[in-house]
C-alpha positions as a Markdown table, in Angstrom:
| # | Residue | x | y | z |
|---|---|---|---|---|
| 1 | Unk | 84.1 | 67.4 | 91.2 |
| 2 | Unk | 83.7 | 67.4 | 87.4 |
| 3 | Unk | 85.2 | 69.8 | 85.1 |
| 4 | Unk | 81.7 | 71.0 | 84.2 |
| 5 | Unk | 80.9 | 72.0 | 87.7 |
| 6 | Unk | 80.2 | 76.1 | 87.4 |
| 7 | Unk | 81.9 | 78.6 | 90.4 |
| 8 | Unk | 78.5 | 79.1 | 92.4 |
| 9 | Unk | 78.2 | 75.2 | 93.0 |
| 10 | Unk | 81.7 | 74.9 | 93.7 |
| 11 | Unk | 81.7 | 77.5 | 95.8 |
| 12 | Unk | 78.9 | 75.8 | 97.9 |
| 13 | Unk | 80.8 | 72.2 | 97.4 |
| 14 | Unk | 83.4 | 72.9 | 99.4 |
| 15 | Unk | 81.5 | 75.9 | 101.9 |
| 16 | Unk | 79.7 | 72.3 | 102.8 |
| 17 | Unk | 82.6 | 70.3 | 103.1 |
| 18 | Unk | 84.2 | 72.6 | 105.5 |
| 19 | Unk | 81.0 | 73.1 | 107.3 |
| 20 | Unk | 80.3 | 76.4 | 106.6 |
| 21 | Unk | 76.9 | 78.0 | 106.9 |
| 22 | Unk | 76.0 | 80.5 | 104.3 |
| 23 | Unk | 75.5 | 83.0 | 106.8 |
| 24 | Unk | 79.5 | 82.2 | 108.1 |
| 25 | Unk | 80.9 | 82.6 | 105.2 |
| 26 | Unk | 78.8 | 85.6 | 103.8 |
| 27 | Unk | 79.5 | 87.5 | 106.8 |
| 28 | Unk | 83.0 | 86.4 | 106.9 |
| 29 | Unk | 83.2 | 87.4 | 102.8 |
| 30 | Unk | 81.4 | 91.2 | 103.5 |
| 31 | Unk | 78.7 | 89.8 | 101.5 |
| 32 | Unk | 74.6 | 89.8 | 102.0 |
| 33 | Unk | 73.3 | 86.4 | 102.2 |
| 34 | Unk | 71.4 | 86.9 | 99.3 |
| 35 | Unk | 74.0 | 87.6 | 97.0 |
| 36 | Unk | 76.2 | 84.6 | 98.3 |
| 37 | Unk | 73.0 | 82.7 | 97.8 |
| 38 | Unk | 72.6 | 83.6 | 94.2 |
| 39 | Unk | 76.2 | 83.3 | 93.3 |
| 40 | Unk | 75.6 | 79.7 | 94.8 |
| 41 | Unk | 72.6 | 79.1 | 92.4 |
| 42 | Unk | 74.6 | 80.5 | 89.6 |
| 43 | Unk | 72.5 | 83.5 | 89.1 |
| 44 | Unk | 75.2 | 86.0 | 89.3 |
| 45 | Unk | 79.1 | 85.6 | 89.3 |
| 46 | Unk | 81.7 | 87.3 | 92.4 |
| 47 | Unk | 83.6 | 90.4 | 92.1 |
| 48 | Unk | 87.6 | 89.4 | 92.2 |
| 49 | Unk | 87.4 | 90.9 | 95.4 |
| 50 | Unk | 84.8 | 88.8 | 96.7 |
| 51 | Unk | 85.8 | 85.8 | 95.0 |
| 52 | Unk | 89.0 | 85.8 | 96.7 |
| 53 | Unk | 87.9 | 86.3 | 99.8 |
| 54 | Unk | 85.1 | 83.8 | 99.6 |
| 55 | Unk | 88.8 | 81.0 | 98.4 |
| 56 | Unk | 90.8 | 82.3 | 101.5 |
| 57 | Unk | 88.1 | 81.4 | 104.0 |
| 58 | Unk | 87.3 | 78.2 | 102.1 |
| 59 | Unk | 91.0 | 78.1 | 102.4 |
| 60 | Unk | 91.6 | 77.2 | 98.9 |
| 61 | Unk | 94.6 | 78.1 | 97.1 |
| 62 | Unk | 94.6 | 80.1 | 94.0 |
| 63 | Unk | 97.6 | 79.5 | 91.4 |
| 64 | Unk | 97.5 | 80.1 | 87.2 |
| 65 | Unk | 98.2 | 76.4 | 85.6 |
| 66 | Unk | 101.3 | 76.3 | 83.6 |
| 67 | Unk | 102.7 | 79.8 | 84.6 |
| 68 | Unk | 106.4 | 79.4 | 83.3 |
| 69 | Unk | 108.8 | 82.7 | 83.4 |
| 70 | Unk | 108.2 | 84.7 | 79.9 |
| 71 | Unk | 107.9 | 88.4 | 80.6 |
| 72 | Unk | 104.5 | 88.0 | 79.7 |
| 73 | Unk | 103.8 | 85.1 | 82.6 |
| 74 | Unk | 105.8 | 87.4 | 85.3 |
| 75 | Unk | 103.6 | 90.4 | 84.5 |
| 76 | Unk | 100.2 | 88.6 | 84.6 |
| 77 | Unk | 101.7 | 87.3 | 88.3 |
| 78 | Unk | 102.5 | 90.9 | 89.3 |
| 79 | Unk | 99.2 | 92.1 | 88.3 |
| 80 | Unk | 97.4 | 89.2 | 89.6 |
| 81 | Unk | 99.2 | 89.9 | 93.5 |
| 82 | Unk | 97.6 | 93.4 | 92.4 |
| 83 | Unk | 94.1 | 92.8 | 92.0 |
| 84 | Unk | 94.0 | 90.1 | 94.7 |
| 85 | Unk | 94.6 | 93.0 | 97.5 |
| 86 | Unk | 91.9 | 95.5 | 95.7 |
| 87 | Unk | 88.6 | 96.1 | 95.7 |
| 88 | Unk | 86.5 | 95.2 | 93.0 |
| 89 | Unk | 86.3 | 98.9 | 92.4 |
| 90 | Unk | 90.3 | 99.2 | 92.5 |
| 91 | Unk | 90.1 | 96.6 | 90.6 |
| 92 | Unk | 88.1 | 98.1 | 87.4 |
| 93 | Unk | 90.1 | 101.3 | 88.0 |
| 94 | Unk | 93.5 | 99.7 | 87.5 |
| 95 | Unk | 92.5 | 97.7 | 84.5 |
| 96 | Unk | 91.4 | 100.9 | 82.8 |
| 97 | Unk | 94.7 | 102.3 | 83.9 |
| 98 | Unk | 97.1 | 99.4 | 82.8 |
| 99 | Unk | 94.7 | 99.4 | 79.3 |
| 100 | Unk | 95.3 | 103.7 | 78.5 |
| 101 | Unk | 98.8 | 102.8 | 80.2 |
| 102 | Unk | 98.9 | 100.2 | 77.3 |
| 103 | Unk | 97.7 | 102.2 | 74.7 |
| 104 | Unk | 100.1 | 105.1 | 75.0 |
| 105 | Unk | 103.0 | 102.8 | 75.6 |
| 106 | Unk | 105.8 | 104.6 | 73.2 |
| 107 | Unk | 104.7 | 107.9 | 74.9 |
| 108 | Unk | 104.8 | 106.6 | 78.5 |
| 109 | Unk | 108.4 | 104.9 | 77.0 |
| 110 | Unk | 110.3 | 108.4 | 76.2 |
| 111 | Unk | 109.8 | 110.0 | 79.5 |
């Protein structure tokens, strides 16, 4: 597997290896078989949600490289376990949260 390889033909790399069908692992995923076949071709990219999913049944493990223990590295772990459990739409919600959280920081400080 070269480091050029994009996600879609990953994600259909190892769906072979393990010998899963497209219509296993889309239905396994909550996915139409259309859309897993396009993220396959490369034509459109997962949702977290679905792109985690799609890893657990291909039974891959997802870590961050080099994640050392800065406040910075703990937080993006934290949020990371977040967004893993949610929805794509969660997802987008509590990014927009976190980002007006962010924004109003010293406010969100003094109460």
């Amino acid at each position: 597997m070269g480091i050029s390889m994009d996600l879609g033909e990953l994600i259909k790399k190892l769906r072979t290896e393990r010998g899963i069908t497209r219509n296993e692992l889309a239905e396994q995923a909550g996915v139409s078989l259309s859309h897993l076949e396009k993220i396959e071709a490369g034509l459109r990219n997962p949702g977290m949600g679905t792109f985690v999913k799609i890893m657990v049944i291909l039974d891959i493990n997802i870590s961050l490289q080099g994640v050392g223990t800065t406040i910075q590295e703990k937080c993006v772990l934290i949020v990371r376990d977040i967004l893993m459990g949610s929805t794509e739409d969660e997802a987008k919600y509590l990014a927009k949260m976190v980002e007006c959280m962010a924004e109003n920081l010293t406010m969100l400080m003094r109460s």
